[in-house]
mmJSON file of the N, C-alpha and C atoms, coordinates in Angstrom:
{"data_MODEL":{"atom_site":{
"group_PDB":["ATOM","ATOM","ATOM","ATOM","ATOM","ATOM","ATOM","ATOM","ATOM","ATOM","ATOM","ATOM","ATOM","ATOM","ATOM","ATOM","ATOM","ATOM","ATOM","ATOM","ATOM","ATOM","ATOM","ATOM","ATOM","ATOM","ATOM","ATOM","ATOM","ATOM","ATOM","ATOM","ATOM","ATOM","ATOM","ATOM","ATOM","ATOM","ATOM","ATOM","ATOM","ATOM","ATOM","ATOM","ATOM","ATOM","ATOM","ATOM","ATOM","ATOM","ATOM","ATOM","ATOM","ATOM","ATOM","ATOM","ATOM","ATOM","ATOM","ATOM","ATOM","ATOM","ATOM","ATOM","ATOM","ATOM","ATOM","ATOM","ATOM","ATOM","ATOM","ATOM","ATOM","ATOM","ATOM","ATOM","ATOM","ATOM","ATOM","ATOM","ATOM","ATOM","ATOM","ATOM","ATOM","ATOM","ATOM","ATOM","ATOM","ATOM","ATOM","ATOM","ATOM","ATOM","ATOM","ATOM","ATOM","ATOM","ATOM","ATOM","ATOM","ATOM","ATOM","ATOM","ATOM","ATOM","ATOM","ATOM","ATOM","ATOM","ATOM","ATOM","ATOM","ATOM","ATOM","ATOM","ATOM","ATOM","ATOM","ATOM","ATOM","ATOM","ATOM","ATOM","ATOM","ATOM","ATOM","ATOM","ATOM","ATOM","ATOM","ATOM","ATOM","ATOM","ATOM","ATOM","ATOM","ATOM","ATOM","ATOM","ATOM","ATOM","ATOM","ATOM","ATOM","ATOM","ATOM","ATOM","ATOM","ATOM","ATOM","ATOM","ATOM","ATOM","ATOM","ATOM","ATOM","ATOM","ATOM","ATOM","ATOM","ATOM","ATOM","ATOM","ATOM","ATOM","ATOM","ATOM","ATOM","ATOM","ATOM","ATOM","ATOM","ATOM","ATOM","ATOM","ATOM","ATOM","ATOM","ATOM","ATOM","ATOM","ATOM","ATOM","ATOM","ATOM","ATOM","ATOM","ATOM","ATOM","ATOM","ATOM","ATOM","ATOM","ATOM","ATOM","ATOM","ATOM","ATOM","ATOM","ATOM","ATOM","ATOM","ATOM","ATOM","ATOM","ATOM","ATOM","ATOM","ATOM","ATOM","ATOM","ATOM","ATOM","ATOM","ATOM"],
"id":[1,2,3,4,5,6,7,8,9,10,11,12,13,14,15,16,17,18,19,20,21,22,23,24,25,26,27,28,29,30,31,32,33,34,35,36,37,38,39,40,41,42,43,44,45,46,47,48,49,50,51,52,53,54,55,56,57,58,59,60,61,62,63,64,65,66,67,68,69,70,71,72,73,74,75,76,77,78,79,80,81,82,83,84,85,86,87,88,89,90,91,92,93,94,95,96,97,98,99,100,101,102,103,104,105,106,107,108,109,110,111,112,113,114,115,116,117,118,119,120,121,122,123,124,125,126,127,128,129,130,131,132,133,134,135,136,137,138,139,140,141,142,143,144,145,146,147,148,149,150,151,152,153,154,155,156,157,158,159,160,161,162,163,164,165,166,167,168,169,170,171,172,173,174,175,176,177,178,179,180,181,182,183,184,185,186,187,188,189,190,191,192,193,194,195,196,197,198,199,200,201,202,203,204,205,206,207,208,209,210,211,212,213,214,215,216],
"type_symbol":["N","C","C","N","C","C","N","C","C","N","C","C","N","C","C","N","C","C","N","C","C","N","C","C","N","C","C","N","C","C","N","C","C","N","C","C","N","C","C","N","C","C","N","C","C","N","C","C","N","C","C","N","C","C","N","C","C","N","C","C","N","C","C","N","C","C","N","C","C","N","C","C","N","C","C","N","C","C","N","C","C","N","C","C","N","C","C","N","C","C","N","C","C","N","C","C","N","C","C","N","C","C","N","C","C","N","C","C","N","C","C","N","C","C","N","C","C","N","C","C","N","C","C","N","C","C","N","C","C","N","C","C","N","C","C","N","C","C","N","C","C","N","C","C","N","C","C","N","C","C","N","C","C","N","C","C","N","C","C","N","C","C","N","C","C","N","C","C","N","C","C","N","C","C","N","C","C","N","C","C","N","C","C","N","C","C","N","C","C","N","C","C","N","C","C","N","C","C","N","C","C","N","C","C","N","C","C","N","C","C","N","C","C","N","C","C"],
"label_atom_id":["N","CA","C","N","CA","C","N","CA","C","N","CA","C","N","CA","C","N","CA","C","N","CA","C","N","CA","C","N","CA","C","N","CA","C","N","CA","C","N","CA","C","N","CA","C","N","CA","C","N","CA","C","N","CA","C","N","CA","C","N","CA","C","N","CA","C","N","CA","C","N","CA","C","N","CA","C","N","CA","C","N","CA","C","N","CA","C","N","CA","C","N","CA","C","N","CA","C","N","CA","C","N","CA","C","N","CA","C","N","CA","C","N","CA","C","N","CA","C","N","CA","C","N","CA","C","N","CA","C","N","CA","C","N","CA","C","N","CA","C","N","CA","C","N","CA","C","N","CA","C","N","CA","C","N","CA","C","N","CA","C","N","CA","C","N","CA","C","N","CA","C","N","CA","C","N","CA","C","N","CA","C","N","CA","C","N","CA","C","N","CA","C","N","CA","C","N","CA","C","N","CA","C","N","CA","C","N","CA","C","N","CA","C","N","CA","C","N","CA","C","N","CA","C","N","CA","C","N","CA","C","N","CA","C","N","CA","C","N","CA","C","N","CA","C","N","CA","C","N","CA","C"],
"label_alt_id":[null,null,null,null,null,null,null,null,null,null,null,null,null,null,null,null,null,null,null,null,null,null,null,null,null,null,null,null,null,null,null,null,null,null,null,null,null,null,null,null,null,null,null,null,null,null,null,null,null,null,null,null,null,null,null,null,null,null,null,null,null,null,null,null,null,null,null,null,null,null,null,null,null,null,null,null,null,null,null,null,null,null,null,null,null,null,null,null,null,null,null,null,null,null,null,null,null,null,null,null,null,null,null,null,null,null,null,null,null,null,null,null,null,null,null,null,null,null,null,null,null,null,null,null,null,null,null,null,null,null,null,null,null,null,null,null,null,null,null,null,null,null,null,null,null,null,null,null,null,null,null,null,null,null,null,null,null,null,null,null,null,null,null,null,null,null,null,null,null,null,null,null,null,null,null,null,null,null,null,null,null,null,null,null,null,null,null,null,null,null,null,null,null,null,null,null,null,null,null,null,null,null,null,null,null,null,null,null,null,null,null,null,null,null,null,null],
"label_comp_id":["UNK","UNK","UNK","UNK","UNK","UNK","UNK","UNK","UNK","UNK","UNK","UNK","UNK","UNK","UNK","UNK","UNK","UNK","UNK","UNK","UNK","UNK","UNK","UNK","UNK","UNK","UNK","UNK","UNK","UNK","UNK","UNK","UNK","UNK","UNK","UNK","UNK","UNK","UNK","UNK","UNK","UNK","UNK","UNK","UNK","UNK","UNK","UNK","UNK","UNK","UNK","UNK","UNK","UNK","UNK","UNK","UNK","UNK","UNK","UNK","UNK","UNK","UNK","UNK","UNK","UNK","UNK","UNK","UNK","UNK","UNK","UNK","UNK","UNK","UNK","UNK","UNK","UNK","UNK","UNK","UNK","UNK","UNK","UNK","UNK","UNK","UNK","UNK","UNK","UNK","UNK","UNK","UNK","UNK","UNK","UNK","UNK","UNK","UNK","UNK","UNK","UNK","UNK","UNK","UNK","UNK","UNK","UNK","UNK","UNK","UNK","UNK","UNK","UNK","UNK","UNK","UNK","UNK","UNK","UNK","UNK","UNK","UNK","UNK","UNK","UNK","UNK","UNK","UNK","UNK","UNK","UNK","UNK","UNK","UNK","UNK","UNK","UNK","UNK","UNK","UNK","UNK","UNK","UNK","UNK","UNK","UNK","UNK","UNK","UNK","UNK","UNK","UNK","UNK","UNK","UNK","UNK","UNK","UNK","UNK","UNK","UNK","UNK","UNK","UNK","UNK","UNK","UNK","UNK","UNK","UNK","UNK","UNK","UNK","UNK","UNK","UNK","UNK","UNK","UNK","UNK","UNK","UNK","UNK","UNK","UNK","UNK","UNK","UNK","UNK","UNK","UNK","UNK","UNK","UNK","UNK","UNK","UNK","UNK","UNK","UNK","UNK","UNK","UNK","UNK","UNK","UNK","UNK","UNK","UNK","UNK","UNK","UNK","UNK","UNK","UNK"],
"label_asym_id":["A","A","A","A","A","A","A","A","A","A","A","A","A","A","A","A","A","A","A","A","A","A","A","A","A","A","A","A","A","A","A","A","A","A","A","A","A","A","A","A","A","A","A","A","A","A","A","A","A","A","A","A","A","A","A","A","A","A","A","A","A","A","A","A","A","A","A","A","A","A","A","A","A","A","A","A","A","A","A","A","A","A","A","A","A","A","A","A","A","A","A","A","A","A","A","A","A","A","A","A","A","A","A","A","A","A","A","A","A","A","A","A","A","A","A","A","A","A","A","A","A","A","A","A","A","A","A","A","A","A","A","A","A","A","A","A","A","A","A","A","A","A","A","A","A","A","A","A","A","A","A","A","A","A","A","A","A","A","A","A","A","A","A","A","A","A","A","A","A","A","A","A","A","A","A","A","A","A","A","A","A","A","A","A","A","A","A","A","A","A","A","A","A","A","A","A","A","A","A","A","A","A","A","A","A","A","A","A","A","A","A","A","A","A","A","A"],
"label_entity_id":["1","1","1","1","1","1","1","1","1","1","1","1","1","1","1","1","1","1","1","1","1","1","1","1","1","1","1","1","1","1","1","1","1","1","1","1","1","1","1","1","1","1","1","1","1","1","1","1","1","1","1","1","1","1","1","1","1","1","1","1","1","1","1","1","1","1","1","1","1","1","1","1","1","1","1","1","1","1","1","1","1","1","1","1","1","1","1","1","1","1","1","1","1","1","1","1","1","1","1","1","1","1","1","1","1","1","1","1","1","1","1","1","1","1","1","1","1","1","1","1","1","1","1","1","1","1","1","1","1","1","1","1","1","1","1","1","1","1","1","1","1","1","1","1","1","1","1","1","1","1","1","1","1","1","1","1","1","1","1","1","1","1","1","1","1","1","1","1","1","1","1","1","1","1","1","1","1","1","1","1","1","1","1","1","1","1","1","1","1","1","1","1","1","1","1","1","1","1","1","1","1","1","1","1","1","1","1","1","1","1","1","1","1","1","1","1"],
"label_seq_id":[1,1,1,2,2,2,3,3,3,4,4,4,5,5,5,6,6,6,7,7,7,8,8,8,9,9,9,10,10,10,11,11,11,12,12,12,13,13,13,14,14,14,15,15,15,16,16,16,17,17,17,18,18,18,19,19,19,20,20,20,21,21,21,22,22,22,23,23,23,24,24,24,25,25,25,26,26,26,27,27,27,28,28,28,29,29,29,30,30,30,31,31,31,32,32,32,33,33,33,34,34,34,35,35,35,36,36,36,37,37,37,38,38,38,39,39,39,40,40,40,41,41,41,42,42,42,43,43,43,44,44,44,45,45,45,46,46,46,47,47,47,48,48,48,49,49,49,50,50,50,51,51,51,52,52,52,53,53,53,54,54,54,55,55,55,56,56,56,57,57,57,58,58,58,59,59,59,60,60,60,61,61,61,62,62,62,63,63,63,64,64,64,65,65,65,66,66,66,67,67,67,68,68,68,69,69,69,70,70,70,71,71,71,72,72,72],
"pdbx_PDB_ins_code":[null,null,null,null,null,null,null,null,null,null,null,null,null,null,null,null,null,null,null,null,null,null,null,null,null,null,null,null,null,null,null,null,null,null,null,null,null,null,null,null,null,null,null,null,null,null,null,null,null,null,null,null,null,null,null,null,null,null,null,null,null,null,null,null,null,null,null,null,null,null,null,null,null,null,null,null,null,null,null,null,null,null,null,null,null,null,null,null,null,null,null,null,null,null,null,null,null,null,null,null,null,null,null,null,null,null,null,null,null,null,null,null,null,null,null,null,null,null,null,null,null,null,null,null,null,null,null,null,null,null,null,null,null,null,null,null,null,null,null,null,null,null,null,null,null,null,null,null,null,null,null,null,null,null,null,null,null,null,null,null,null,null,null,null,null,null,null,null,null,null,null,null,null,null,null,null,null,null,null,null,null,null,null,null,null,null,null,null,null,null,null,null,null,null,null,null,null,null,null,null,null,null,null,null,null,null,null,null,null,null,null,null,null,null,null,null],
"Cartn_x":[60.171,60.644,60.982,60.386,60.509,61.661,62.279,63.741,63.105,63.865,63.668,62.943,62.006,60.873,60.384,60.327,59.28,57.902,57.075,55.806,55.088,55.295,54.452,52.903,52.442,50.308,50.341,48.686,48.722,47.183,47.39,46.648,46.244,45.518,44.927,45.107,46.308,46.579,45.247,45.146,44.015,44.086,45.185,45.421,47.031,47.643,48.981,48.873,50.449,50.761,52.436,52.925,54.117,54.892,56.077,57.624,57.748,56.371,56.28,55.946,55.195,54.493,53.104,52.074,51.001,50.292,49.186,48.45,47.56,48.148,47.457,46.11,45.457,44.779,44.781,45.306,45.278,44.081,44.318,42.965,42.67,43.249,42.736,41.933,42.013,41.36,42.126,43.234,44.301,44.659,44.976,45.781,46.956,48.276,49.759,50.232,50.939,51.717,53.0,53.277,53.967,54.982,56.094,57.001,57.333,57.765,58.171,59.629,59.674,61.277,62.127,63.559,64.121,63.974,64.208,64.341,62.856,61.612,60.416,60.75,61.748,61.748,62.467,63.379,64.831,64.193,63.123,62.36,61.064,61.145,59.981,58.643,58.462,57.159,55.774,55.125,54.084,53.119,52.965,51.346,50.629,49.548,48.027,47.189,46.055,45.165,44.37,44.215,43.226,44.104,45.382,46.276,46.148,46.619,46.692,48.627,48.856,49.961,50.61,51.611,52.442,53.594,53.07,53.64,54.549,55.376,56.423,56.041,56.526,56.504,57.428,58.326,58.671,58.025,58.256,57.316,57.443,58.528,58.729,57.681,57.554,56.339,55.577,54.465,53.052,52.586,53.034,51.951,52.67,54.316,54.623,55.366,55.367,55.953,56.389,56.717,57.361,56.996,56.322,55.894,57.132,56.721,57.712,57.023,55.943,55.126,53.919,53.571,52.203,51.626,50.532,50.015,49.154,49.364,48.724,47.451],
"Cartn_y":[-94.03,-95.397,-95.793,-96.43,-97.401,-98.054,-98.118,-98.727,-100.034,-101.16,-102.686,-102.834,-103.341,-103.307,-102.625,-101.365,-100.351,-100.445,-99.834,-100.213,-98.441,-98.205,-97.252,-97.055,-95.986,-95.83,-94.525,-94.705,-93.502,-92.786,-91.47,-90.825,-89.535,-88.593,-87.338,-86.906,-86.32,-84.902,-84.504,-85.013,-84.439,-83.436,-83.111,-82.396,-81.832,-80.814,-79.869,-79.725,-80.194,-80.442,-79.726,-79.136,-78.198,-78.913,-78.157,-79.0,-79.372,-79.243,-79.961,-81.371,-81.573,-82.748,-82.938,-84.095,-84.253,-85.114,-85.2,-86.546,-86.497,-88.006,-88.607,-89.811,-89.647,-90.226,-91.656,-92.737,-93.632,-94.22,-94.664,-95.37,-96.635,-97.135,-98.565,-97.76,-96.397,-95.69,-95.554,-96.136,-95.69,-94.479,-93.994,-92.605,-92.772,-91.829,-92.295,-90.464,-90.453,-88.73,-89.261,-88.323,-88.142,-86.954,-86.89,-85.668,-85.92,-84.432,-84.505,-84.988,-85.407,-86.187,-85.125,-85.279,-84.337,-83.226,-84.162,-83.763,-82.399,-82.958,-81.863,-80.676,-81.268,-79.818,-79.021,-79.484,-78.565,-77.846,-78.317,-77.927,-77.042,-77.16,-76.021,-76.734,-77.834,-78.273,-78.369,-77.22,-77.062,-77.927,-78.101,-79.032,-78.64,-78.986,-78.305,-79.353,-79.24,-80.24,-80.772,-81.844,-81.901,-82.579,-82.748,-82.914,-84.212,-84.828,-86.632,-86.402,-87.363,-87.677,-88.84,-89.757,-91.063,-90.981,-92.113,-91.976,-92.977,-93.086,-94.597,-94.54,-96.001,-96.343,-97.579,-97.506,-98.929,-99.667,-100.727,-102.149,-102.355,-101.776,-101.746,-101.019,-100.318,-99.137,-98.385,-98.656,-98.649,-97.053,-96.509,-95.434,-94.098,-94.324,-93.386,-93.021,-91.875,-92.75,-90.937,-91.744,-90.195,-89.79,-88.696,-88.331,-87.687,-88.556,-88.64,-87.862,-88.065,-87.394,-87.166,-85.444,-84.6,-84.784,-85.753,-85.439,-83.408,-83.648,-82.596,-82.024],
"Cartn_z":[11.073,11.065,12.5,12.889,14.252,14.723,15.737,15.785,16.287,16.06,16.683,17.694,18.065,19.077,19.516,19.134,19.42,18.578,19.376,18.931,18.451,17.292,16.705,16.255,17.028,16.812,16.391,15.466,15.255,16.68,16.798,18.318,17.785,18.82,18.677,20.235,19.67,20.987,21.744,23.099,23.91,24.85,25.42,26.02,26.113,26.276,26.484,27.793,28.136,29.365,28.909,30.612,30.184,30.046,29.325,29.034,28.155,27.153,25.673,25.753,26.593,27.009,26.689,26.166,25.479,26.228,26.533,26.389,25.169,24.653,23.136,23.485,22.768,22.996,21.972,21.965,20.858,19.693,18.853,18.252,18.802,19.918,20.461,21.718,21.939,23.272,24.513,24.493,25.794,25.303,26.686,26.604,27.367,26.731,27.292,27.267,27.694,28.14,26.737,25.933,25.438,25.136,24.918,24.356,23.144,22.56,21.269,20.944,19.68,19.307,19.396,19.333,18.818,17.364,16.225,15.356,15.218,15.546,15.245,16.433,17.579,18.678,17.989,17.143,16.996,15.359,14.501,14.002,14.176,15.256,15.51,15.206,15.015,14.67,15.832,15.52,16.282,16.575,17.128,17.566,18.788,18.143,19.137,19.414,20.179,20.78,19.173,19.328,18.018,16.937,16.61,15.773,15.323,14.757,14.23,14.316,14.98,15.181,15.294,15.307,14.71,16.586,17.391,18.48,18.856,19.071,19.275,20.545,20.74,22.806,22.396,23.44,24.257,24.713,24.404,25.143,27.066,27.042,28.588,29.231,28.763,29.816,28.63,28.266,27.345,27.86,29.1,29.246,29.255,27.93,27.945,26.439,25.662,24.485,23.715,22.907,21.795,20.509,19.938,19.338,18.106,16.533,15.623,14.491,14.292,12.937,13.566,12.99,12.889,11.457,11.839,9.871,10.037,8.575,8.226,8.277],
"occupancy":[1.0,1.0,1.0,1.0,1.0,1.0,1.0,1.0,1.0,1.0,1.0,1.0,1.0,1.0,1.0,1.0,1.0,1.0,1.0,1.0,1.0,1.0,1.0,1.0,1.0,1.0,1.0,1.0,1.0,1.0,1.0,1.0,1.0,1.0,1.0,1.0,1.0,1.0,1.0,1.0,1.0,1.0,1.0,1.0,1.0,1.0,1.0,1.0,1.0,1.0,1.0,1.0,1.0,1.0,1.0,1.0,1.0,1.0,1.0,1.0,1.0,1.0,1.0,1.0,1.0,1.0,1.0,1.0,1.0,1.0,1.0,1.0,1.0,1.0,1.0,1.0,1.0,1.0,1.0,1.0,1.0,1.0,1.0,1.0,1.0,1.0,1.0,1.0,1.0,1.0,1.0,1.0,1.0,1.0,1.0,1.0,1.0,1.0,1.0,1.0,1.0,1.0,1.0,1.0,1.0,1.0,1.0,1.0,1.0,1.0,1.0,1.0,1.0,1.0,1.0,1.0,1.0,1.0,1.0,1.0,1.0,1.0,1.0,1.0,1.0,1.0,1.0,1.0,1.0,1.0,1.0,1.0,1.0,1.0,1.0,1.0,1.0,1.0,1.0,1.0,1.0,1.0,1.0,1.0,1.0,1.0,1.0,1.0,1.0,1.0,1.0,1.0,1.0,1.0,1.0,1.0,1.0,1.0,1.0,1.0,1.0,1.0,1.0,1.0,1.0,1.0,1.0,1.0,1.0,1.0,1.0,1.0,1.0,1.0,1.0,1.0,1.0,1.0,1.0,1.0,1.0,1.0,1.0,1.0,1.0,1.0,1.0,1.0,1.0,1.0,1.0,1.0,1.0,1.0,1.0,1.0,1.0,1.0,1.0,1.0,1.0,1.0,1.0,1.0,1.0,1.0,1.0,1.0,1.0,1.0,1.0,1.0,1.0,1.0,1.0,1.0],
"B_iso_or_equiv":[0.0,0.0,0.0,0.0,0.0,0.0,0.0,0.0,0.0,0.0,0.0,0.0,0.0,0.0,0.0,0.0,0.0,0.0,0.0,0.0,0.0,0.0,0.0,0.0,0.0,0.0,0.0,0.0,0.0,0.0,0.0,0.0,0.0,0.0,0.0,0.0,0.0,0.0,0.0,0.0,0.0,0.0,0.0,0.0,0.0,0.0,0.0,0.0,0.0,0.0,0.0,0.0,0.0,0.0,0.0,0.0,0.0,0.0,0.0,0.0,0.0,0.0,0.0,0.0,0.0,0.0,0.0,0.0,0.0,0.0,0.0,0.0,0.0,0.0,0.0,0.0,0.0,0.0,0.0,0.0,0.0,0.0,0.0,0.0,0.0,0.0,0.0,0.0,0.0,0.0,0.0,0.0,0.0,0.0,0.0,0.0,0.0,0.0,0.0,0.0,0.0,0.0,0.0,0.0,0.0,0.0,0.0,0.0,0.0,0.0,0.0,0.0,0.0,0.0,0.0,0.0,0.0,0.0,0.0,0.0,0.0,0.0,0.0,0.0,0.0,0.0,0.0,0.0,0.0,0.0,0.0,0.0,0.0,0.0,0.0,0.0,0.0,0.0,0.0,0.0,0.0,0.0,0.0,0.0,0.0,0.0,0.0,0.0,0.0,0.0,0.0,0.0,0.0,0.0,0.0,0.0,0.0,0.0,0.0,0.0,0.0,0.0,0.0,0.0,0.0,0.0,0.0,0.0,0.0,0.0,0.0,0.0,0.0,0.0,0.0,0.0,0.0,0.0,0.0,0.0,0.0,0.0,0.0,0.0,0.0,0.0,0.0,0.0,0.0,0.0,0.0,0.0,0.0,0.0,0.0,0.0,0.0,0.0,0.0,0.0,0.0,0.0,0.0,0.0,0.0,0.0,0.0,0.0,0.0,0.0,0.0,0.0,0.0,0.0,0.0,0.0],
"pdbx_formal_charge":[null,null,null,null,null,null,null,null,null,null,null,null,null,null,null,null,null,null,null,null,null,null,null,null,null,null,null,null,null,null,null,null,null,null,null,null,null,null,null,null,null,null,null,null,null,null,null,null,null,null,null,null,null,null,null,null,null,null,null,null,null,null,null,null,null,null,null,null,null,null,null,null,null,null,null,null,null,null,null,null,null,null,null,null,null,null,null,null,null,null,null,null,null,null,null,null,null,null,null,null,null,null,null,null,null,null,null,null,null,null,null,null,null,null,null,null,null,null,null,null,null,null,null,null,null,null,null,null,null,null,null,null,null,null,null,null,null,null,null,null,null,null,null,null,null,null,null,null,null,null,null,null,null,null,null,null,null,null,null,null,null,null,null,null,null,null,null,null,null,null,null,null,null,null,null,null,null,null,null,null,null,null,null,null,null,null,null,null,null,null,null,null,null,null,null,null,null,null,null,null,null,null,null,null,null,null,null,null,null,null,null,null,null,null,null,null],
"auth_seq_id":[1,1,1,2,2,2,3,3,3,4,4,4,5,5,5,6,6,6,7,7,7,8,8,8,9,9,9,10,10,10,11,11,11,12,12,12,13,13,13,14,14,14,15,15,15,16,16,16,17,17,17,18,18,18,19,19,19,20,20,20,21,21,21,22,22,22,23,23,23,24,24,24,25,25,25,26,26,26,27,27,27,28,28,28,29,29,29,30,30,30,31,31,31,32,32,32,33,33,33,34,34,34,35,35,35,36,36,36,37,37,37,38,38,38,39,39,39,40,40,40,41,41,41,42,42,42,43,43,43,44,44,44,45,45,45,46,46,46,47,47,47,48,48,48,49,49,49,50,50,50,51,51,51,52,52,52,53,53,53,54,54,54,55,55,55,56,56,56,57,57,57,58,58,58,59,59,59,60,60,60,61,61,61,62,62,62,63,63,63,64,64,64,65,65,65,66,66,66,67,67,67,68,68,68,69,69,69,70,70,70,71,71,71,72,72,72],
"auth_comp_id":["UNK","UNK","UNK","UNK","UNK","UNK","UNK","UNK","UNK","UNK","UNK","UNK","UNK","UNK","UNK","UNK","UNK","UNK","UNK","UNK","UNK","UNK","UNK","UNK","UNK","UNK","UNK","UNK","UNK","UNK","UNK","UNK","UNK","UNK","UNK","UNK","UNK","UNK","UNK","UNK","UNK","UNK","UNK","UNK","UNK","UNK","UNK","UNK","UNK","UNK","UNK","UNK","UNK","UNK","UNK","UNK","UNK","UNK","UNK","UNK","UNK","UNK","UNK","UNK","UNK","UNK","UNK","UNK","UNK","UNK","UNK","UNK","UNK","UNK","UNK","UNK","UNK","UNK","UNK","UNK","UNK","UNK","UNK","UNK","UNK","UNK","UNK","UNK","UNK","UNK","UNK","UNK","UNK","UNK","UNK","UNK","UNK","UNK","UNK","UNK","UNK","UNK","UNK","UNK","UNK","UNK","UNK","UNK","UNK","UNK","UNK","UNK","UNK","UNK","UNK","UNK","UNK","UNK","UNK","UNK","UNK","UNK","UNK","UNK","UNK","UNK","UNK","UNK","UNK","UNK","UNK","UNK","UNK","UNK","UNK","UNK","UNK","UNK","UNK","UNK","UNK","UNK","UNK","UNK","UNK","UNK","UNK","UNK","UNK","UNK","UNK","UNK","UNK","UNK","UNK","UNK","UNK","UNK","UNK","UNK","UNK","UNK","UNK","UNK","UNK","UNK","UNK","UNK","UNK","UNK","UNK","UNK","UNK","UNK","UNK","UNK","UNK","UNK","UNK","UNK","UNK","UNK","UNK","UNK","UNK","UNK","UNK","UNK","UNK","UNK","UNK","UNK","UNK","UNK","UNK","UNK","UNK","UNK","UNK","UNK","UNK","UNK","UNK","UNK","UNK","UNK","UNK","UNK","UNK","UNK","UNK","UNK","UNK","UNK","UNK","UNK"],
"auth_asym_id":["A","A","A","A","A","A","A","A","A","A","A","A","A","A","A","A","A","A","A","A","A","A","A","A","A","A","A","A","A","A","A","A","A","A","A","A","A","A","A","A","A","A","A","A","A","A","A","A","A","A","A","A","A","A","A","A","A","A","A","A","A","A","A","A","A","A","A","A","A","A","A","A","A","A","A","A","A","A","A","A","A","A","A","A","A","A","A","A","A","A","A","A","A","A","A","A","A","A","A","A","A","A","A","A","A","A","A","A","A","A","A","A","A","A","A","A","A","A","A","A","A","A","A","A","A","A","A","A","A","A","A","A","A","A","A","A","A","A","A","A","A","A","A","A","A","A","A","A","A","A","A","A","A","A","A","A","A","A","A","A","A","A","A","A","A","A","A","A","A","A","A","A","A","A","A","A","A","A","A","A","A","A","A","A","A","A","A","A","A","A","A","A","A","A","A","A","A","A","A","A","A","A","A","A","A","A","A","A","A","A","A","A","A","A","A","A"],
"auth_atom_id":["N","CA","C","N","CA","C","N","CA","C","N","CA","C","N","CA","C","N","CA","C","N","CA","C","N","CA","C","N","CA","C","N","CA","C","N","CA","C","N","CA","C","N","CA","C","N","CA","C","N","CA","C","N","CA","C","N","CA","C","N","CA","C","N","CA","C","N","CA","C","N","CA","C","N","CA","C","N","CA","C","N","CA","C","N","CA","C","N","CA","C","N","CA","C","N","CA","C","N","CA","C","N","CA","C","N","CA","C","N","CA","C","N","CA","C","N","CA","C","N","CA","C","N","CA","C","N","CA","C","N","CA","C","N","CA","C","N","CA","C","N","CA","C","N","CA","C","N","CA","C","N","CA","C","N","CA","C","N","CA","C","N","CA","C","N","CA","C","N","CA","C","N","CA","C","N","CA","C","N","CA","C","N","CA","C","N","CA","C","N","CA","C","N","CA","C","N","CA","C","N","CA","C","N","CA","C","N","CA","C","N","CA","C","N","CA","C","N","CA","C","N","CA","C","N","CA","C","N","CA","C","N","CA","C","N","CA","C","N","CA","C","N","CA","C","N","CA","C","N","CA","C"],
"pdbx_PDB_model_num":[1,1,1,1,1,1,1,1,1,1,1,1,1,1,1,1,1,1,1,1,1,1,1,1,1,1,1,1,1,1,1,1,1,1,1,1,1,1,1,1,1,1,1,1,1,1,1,1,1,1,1,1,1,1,1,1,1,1,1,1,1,1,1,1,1,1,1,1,1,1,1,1,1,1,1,1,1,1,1,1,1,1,1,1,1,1,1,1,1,1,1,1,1,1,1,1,1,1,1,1,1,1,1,1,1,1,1,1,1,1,1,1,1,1,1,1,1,1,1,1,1,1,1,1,1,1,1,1,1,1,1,1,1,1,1,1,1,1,1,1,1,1,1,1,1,1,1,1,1,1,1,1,1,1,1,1,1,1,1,1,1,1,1,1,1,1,1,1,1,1,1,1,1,1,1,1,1,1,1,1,1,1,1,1,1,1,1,1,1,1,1,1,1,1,1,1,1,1,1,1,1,1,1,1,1,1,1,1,1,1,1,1,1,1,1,1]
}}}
């Protein structure tokens, strides 16, 4: 669930970058560097290149955003 003006997409992990850092690749074709939320770090929720994933961003700055849900 999206907080008030954030803008949620769904993407495919293209590349692992350190620190727990991603580049996603979107379905409009931009790509943005993302990290994982809390709740999936403190969960352990793995993700790998290739994944389908649910990414929030702020409207302020588009080329950076946070990763909330790994589909299955």
């Amino acid at each position: 669930m999206a907080k008030e003006g954030n803008i949620e997409m769904e993407g495919t992990i293209v590349d692992t970058l350190p620190n727990t850092m991603f580049r996603v690749q979107l379905e409009n074709g931009h790509i943005v560097i993302a990290h994982i939320s809390g709740k999936m770090r403190k969960n352990y929720i793995r993700i790998l290149t290739g994944d389908k994933v649910k990414v929030e961003m702020t409207p302020y700055d588009l080329s950076k955003g946070r990763i909330v849900y790994r589909a299955r």
